[in-house]
PyMOL Python script that loads the backbone (N, CA, C, O; Angstrom):
from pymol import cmd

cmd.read_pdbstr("""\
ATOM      1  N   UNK A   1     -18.810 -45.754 -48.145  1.00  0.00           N
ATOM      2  CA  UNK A   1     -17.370 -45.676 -48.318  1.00  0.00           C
ATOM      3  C   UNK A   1     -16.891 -44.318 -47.812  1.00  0.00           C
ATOM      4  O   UNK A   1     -17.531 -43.322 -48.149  1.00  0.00           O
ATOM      5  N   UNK A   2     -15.852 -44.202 -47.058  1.00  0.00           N
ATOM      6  CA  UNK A   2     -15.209 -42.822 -46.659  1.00  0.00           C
ATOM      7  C   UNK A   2     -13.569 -43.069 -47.054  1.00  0.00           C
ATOM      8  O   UNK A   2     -12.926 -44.063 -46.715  1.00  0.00           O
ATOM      9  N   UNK A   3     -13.058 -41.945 -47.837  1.00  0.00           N
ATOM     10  CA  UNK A   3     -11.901 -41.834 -48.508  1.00  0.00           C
ATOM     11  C   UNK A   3     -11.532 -40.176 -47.707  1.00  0.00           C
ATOM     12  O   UNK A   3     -12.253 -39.210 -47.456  1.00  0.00           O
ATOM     13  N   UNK A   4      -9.994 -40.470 -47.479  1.00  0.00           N
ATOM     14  CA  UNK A   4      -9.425 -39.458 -46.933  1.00  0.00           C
ATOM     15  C   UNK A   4      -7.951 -39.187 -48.275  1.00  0.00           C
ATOM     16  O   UNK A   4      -6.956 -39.907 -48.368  1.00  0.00           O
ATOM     17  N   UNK A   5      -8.331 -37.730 -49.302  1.00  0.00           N
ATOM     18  CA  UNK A   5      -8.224 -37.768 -49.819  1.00  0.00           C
ATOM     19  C   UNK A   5      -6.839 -36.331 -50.065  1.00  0.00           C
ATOM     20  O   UNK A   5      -7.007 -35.368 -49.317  1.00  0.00           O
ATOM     21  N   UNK A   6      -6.079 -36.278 -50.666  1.00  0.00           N
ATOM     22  CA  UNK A   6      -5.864 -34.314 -50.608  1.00  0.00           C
ATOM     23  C   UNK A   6      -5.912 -33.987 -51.871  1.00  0.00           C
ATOM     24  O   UNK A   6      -5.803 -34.685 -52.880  1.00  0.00           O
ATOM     25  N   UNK A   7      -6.119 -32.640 -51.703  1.00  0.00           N
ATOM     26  CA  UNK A   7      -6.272 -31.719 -52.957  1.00  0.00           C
ATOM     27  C   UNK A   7      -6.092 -30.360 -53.715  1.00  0.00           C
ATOM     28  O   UNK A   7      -4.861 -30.336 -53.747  1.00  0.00           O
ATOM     29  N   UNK A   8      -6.348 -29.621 -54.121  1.00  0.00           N
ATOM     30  CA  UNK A   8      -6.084 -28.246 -53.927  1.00  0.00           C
ATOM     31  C   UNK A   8      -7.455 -27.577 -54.770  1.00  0.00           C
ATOM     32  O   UNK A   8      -8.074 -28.098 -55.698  1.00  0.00           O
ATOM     33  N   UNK A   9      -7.688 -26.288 -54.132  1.00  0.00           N
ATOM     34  CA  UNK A   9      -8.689 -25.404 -54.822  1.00  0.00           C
ATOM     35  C   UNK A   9      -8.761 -24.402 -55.601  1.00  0.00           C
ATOM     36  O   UNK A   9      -8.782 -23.246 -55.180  1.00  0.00           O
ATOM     37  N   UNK A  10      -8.801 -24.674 -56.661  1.00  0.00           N
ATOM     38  CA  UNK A  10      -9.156 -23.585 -58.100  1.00  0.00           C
ATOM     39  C   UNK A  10     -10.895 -23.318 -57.824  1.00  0.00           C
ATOM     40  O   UNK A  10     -11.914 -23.990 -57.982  1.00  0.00           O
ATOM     41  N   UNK A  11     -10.643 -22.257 -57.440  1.00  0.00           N
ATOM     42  CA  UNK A  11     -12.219 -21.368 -57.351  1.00  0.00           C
ATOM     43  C   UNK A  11     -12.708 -22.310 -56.740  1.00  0.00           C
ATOM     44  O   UNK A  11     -12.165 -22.877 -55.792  1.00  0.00           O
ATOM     45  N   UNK A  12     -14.461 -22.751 -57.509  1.00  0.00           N
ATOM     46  CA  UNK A  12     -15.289 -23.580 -56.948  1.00  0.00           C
ATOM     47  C   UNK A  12     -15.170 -25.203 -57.047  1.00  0.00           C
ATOM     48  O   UNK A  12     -15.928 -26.045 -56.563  1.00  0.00           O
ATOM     49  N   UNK A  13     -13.803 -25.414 -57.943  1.00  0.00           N
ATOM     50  CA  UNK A  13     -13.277 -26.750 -57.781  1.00  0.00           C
ATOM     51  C   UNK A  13     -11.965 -26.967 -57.101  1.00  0.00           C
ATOM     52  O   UNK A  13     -10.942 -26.292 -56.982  1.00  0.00           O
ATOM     53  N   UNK A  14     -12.390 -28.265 -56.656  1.00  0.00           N
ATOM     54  CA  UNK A  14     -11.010 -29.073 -55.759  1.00  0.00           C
ATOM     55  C   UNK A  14     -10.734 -30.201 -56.735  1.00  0.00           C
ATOM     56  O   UNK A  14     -11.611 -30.956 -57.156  1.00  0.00           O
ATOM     57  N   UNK A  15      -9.403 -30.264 -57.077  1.00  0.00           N
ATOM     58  CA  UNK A  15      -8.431 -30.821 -58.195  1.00  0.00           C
ATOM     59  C   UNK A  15      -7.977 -32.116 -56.982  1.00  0.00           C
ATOM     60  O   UNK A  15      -7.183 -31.643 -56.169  1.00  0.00           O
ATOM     61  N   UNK A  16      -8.230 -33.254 -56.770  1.00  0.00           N
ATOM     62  CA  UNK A  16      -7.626 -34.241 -56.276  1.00  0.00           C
ATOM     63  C   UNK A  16      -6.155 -34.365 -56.466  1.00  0.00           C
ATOM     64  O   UNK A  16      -5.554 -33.647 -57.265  1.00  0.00           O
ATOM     65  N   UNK A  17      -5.488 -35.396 -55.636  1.00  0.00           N
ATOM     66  CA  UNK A  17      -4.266 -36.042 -55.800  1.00  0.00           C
ATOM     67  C   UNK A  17      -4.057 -37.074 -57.039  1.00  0.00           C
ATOM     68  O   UNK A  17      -3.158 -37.130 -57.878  1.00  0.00           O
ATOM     69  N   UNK A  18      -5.128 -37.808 -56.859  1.00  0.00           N
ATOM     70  CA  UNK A  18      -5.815 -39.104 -56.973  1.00  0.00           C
ATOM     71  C   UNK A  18      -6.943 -39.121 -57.793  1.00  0.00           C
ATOM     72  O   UNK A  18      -7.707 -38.164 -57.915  1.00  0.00           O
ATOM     73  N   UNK A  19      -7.107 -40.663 -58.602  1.00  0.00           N
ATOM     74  CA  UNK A  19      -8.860 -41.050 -58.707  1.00  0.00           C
ATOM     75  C   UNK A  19      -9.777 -41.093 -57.655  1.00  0.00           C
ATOM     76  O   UNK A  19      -9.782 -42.147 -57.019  1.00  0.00           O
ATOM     77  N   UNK A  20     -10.490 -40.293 -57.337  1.00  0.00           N
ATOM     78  CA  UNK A  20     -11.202 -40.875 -56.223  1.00  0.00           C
ATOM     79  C   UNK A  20     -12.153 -42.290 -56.221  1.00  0.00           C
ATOM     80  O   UNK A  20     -12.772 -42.708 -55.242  1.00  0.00           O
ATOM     81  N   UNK A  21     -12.110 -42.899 -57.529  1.00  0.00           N
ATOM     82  CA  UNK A  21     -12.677 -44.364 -57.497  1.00  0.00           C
ATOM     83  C   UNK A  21     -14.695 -44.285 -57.778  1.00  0.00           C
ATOM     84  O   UNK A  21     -15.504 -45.192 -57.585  1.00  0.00           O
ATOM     85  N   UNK A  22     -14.878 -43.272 -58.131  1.00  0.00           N
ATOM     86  CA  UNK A  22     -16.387 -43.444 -58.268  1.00  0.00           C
ATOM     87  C   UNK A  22     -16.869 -42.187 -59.161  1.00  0.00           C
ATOM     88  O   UNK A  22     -16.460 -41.046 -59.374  1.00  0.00           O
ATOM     89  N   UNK A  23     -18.341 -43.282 -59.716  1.00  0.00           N
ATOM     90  CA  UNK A  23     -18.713 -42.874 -60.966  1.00  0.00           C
ATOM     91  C   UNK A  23     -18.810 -41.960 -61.412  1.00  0.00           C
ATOM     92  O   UNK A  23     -19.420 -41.274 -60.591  1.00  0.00           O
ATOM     93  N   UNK A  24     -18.528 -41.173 -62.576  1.00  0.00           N
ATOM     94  CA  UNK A  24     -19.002 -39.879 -62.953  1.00  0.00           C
ATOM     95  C   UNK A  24     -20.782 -39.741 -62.419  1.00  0.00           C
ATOM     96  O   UNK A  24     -21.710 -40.548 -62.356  1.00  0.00           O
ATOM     97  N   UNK A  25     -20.669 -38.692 -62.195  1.00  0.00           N
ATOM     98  CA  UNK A  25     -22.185 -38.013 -62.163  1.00  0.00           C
ATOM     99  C   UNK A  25     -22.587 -38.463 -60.473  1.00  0.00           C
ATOM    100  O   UNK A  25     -23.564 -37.817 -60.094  1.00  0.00           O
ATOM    101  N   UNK A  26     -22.104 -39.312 -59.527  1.00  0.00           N
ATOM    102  CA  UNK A  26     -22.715 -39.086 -58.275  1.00  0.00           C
ATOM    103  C   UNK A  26     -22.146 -38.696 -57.655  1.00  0.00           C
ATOM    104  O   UNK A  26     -20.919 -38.627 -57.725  1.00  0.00           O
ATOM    105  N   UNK A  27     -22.935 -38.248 -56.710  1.00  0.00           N
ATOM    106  CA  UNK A  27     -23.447 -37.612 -55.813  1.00  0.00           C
ATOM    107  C   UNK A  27     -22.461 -37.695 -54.618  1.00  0.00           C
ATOM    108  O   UNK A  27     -21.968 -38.790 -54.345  1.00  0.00           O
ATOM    109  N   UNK A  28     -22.172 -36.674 -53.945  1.00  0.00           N
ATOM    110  CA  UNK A  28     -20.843 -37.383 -52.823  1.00  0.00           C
ATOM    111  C   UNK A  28     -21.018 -36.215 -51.738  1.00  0.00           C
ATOM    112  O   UNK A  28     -21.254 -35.126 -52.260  1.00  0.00           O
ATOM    113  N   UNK A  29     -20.958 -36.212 -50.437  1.00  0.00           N
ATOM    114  CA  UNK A  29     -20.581 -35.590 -49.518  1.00  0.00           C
ATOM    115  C   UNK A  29     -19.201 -35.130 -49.165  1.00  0.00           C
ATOM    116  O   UNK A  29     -18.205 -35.825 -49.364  1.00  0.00           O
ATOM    117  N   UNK A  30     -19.174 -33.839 -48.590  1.00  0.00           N
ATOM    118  CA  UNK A  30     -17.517 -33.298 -48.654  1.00  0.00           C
ATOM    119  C   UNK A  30     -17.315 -33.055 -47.587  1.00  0.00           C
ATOM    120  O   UNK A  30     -18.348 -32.913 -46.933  1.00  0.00           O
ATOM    121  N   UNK A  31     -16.410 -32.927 -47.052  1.00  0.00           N
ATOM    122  CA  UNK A  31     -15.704 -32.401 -45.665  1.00  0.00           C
ATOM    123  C   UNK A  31     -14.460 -31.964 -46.126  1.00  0.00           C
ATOM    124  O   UNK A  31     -13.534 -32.610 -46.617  1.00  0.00           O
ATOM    125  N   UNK A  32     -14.597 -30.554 -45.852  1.00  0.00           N
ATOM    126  CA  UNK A  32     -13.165 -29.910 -46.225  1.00  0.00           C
ATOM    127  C   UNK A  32     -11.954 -29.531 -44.378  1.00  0.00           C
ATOM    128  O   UNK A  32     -12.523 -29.183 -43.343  1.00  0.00           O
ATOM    129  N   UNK A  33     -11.237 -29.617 -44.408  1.00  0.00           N
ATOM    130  CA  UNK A  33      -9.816 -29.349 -43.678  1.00  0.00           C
ATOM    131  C   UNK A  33      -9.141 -28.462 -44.498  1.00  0.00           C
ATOM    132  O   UNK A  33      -8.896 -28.546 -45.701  1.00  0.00           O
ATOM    133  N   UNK A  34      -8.829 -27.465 -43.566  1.00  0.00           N
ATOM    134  CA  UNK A  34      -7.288 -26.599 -44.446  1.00  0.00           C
ATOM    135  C   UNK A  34      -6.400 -27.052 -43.866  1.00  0.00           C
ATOM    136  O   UNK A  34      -6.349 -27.156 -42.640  1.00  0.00           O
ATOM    137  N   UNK A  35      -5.333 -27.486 -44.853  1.00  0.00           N
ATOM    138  CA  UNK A  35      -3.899 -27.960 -44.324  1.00  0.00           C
ATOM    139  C   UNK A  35      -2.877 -26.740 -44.332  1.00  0.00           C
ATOM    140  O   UNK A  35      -2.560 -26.163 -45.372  1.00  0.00           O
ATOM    141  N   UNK A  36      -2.250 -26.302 -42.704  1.00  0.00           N
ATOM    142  CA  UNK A  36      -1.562 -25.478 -43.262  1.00  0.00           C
ATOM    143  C   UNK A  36       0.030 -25.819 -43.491  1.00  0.00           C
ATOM    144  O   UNK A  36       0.677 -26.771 -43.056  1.00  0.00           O
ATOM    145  N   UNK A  37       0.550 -24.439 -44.532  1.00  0.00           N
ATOM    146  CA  UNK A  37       1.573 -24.969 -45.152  1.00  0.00           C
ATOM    147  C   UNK A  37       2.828 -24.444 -43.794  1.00  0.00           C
ATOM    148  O   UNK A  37       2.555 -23.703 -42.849  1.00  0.00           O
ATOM    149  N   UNK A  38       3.762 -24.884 -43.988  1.00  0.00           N
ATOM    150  CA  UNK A  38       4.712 -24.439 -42.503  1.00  0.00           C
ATOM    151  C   UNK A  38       5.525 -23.514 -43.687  1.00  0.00           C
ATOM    152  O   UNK A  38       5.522 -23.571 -44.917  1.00  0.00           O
ATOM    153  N   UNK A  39       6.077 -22.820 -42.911  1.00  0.00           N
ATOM    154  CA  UNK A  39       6.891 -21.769 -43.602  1.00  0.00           C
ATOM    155  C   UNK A  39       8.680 -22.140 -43.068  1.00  0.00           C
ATOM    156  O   UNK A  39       9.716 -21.922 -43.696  1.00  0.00           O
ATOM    157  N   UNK A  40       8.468 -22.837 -41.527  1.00  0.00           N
ATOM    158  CA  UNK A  40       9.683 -22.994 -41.146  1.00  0.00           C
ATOM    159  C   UNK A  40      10.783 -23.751 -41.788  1.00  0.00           C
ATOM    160  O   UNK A  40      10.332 -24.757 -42.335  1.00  0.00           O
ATOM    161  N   UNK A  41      11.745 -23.658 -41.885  1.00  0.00           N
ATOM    162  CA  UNK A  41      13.224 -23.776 -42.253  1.00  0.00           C
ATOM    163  C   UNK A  41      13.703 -25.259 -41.407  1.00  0.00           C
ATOM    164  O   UNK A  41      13.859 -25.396 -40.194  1.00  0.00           O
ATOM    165  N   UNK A  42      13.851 -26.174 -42.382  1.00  0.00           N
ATOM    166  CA  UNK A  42      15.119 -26.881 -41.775  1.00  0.00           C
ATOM    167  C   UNK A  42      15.443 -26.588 -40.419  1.00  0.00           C
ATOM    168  O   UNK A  42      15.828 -25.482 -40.040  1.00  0.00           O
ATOM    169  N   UNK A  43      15.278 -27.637 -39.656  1.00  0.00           N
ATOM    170  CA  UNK A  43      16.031 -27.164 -37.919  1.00  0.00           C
ATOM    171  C   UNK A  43      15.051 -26.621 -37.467  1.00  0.00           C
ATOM    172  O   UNK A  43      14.565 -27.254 -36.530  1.00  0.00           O
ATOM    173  N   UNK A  44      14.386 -25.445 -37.798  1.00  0.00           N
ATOM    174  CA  UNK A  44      13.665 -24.442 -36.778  1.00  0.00           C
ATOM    175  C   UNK A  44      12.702 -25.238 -35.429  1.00  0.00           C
ATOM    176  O   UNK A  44      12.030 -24.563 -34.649  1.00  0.00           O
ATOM    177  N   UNK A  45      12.776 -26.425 -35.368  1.00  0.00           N
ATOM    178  CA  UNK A  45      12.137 -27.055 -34.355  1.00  0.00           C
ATOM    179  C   UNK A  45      12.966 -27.051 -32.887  1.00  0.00           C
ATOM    180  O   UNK A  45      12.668 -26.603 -31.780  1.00  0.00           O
ATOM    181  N   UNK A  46      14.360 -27.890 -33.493  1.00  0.00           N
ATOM    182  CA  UNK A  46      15.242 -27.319 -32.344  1.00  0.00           C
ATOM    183  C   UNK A  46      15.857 -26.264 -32.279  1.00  0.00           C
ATOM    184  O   UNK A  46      16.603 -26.192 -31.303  1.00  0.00           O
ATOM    185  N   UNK A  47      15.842 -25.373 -32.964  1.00  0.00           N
ATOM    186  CA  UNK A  47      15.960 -24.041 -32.629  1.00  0.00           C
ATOM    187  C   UNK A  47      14.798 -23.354 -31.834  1.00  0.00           C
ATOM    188  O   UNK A  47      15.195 -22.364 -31.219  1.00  0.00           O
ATOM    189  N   UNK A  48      13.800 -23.559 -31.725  1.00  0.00           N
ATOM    190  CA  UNK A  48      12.734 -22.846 -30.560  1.00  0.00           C
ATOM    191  C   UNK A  48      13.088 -23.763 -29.570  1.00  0.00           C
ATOM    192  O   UNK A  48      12.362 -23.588 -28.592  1.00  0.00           O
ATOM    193  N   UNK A  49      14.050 -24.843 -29.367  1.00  0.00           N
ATOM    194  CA  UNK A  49      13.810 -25.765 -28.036  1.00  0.00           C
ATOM    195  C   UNK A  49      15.183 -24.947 -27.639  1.00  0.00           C
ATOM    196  O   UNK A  49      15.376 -25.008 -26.425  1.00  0.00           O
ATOM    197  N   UNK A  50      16.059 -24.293 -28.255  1.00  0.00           N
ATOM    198  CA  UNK A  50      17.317 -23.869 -27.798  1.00  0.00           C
ATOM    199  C   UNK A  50      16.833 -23.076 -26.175  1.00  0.00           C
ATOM    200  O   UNK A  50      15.766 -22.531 -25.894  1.00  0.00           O
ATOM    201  N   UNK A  51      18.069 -23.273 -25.316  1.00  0.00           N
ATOM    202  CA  UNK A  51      17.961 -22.507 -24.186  1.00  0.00           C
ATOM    203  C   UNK A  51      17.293 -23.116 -23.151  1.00  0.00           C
ATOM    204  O   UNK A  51      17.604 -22.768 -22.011  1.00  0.00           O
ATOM    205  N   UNK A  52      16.365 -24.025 -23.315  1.00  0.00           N
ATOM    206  CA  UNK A  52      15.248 -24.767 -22.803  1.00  0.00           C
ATOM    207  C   UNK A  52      15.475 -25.401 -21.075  1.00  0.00           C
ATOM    208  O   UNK A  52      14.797 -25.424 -20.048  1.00  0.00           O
ATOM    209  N   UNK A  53      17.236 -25.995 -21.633  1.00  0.00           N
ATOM    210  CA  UNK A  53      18.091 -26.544 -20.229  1.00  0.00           C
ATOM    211  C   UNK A  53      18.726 -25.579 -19.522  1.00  0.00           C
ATOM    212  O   UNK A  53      19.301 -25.663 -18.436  1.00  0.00           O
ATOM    213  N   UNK A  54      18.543 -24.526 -20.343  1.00  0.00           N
ATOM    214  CA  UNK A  54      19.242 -23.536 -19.252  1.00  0.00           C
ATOM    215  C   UNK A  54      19.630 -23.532 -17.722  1.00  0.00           C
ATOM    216  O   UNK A  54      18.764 -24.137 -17.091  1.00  0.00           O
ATOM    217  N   UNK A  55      20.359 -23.187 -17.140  1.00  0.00           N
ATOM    218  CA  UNK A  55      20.286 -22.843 -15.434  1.00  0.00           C
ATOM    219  C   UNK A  55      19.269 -24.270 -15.061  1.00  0.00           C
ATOM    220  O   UNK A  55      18.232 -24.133 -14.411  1.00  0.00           O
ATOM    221  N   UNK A  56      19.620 -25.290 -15.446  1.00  0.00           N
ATOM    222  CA  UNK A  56      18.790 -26.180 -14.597  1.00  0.00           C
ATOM    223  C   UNK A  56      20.442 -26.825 -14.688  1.00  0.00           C
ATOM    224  O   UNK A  56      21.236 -26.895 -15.626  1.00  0.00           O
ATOM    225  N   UNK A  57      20.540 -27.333 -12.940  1.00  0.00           N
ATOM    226  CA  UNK A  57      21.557 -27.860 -12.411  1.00  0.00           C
ATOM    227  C   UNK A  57      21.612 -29.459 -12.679  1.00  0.00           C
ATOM    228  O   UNK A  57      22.605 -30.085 -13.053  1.00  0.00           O
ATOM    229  N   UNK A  58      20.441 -29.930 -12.430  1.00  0.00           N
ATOM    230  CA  UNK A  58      20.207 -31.352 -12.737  1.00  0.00           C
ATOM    231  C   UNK A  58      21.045 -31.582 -14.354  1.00  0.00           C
ATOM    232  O   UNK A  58      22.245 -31.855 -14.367  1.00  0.00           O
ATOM    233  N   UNK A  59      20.677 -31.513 -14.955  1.00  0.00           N
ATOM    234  CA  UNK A  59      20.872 -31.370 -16.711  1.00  0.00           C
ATOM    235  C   UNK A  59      22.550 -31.218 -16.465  1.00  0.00           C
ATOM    236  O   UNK A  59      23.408 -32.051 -16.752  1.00  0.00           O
ATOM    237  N   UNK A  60      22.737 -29.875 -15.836  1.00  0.00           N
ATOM    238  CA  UNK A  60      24.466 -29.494 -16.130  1.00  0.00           C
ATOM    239  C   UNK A  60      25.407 -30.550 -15.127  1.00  0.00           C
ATOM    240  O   UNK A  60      26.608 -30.644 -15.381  1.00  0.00           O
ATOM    241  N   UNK A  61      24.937 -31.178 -14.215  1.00  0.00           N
ATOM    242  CA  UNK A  61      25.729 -32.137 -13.390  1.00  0.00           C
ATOM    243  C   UNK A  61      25.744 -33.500 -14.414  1.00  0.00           C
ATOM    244  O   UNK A  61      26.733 -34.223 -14.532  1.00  0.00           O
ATOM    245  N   UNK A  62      24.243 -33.746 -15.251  1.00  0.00           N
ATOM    246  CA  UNK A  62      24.157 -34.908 -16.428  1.00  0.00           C
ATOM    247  C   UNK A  62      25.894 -34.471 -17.374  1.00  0.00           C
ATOM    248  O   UNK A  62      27.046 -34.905 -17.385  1.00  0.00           O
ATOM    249  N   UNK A  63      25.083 -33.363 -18.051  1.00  0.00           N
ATOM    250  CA  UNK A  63      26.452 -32.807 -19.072  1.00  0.00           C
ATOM    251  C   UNK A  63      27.669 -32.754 -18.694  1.00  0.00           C
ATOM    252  O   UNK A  63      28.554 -32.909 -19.535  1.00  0.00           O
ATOM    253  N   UNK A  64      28.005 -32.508 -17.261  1.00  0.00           N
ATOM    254  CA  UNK A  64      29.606 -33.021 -16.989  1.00  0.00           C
ATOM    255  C   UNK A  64      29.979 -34.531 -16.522  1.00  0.00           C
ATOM    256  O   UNK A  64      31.107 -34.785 -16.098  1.00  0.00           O
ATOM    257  N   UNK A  65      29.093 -35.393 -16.610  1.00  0.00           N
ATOM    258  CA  UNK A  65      29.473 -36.337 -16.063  1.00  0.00           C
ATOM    259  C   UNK A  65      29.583 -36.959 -17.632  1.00  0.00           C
ATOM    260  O   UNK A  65      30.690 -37.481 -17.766  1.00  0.00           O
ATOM    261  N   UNK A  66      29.070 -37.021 -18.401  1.00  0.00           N
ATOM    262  CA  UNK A  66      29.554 -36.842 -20.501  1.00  0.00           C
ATOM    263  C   UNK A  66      30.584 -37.062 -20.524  1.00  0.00           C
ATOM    264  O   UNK A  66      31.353 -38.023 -20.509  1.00  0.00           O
ATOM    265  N   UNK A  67      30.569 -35.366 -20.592  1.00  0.00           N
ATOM    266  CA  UNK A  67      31.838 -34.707 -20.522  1.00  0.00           C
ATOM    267  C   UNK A  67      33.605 -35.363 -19.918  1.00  0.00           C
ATOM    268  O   UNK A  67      34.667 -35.335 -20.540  1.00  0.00           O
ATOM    269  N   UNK A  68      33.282 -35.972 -18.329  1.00  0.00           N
ATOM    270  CA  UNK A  68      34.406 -36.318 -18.087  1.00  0.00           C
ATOM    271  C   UNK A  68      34.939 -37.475 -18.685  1.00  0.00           C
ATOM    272  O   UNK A  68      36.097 -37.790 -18.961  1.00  0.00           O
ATOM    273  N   UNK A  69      33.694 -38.128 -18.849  1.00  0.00           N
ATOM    274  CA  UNK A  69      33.859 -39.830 -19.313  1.00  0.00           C
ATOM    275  C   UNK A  69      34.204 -39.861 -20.291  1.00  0.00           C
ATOM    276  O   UNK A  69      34.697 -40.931 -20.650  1.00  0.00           O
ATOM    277  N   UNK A  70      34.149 -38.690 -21.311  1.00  0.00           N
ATOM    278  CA  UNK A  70      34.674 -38.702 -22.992  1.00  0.00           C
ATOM    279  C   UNK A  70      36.032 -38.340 -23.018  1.00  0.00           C
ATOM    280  O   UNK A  70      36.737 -38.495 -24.015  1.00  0.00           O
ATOM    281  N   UNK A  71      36.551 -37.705 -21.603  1.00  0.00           N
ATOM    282  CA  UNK A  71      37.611 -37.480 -21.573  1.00  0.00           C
ATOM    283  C   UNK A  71      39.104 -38.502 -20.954  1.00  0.00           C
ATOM    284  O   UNK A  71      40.297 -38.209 -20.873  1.00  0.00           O
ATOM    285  N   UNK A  72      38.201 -39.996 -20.540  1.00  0.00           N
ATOM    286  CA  UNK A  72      39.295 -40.573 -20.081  1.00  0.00           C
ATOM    287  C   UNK A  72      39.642 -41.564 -21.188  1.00  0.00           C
ATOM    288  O   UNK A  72      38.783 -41.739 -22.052  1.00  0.00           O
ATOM    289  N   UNK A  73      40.881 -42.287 -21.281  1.00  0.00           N
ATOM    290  CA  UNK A  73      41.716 -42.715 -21.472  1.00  0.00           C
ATOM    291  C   UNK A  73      40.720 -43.969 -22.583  1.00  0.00           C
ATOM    292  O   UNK A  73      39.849 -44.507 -21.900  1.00  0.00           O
ATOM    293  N   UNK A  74      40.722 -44.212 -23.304  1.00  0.00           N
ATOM    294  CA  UNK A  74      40.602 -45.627 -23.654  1.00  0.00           C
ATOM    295  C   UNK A  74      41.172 -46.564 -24.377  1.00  0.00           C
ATOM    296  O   UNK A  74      40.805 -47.732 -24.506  1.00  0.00           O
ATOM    297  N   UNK A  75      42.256 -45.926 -24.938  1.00  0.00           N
ATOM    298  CA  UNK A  75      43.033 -47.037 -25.724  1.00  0.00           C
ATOM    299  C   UNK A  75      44.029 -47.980 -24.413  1.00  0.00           C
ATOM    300  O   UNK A  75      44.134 -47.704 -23.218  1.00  0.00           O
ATOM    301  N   UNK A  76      44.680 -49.185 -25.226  1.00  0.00           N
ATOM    302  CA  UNK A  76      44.643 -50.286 -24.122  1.00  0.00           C
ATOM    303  C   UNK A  76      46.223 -49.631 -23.869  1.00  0.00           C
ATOM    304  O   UNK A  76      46.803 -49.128 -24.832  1.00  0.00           O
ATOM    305  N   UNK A  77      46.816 -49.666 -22.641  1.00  0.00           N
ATOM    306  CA  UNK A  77      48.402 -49.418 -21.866  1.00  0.00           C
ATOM    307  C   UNK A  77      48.984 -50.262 -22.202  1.00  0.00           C
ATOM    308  O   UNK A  77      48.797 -51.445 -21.921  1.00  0.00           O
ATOM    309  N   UNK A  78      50.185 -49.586 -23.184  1.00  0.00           N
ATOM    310  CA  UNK A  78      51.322 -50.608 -23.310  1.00  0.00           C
ATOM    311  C   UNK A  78      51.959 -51.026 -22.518  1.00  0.00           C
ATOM    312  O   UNK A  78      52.339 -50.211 -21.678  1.00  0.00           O
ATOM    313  N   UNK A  79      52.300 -52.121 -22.395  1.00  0.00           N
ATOM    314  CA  UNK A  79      53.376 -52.591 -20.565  1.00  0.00           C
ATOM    315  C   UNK A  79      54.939 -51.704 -21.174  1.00  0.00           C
ATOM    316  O   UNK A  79      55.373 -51.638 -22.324  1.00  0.00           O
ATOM    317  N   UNK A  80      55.454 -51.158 -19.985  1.00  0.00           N
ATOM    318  CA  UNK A  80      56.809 -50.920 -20.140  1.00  0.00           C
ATOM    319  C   UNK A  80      57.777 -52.127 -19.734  1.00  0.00           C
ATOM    320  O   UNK A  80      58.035 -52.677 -18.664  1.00  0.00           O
ATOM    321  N   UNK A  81      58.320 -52.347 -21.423  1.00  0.00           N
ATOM    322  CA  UNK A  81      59.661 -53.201 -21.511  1.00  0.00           C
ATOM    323  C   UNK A  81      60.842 -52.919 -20.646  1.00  0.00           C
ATOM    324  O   UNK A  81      61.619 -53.799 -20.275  1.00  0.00           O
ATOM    325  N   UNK A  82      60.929 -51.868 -20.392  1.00  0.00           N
ATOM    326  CA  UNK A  82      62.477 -51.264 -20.129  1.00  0.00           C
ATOM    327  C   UNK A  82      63.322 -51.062 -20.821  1.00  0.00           C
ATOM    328  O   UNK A  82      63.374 -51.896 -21.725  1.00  0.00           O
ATOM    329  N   UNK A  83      63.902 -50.487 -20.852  1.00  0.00           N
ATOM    330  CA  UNK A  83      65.348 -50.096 -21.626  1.00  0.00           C
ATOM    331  C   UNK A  83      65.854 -51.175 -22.840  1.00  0.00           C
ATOM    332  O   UNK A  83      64.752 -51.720 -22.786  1.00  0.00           O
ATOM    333  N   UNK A  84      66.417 -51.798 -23.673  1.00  0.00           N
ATOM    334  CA  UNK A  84      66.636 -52.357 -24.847  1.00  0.00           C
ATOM    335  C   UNK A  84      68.184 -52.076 -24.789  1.00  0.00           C
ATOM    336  O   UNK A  84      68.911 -52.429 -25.718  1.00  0.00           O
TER     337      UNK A  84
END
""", "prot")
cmd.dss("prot")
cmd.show_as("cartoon", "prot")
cmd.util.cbc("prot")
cmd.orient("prot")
């Protein structure tokens, strides 16, 4: 049986999540991993991607062509009645 398990370490013991499902008193093989903890903040992912598009022309010809299309017209033209 192989169980992928987490835990934490007080001295020479590791405190499970979990039951690990087997008997007191045997015998078991360990494989330890350190998980590390992230320190980063909310966002900080796209914040290191900031700047990234910079000065690339391709990208800024994408972003105005957005840009113009968000800027036209879309509600529907009323017909002009004329005068009343």
């Amino acid at each position: 049986m192989t169980k992928s398990l987490h835990g934490t370490v007080h001295g020479k013991t590791i405190e499970l999540d979990e039951d690990l499902g087997v008997a007191e008193g045997q015998e078991v093989f360990v494989q330890v991993r350190i998980v590390r903890r992230t320190t980063r903040s909310t966002g900080a992912g796209l914040l290191r991607t900031e700047g990234a598009l910079a000065d690339d022309e391709e990208w800024d010809a994408i972003m105005e062509t957005i840009r113009q299309d968000r800027r036209l017209e879309r509600r529907p033209q009323v017909a002009d009645l004329g005068e009343l």
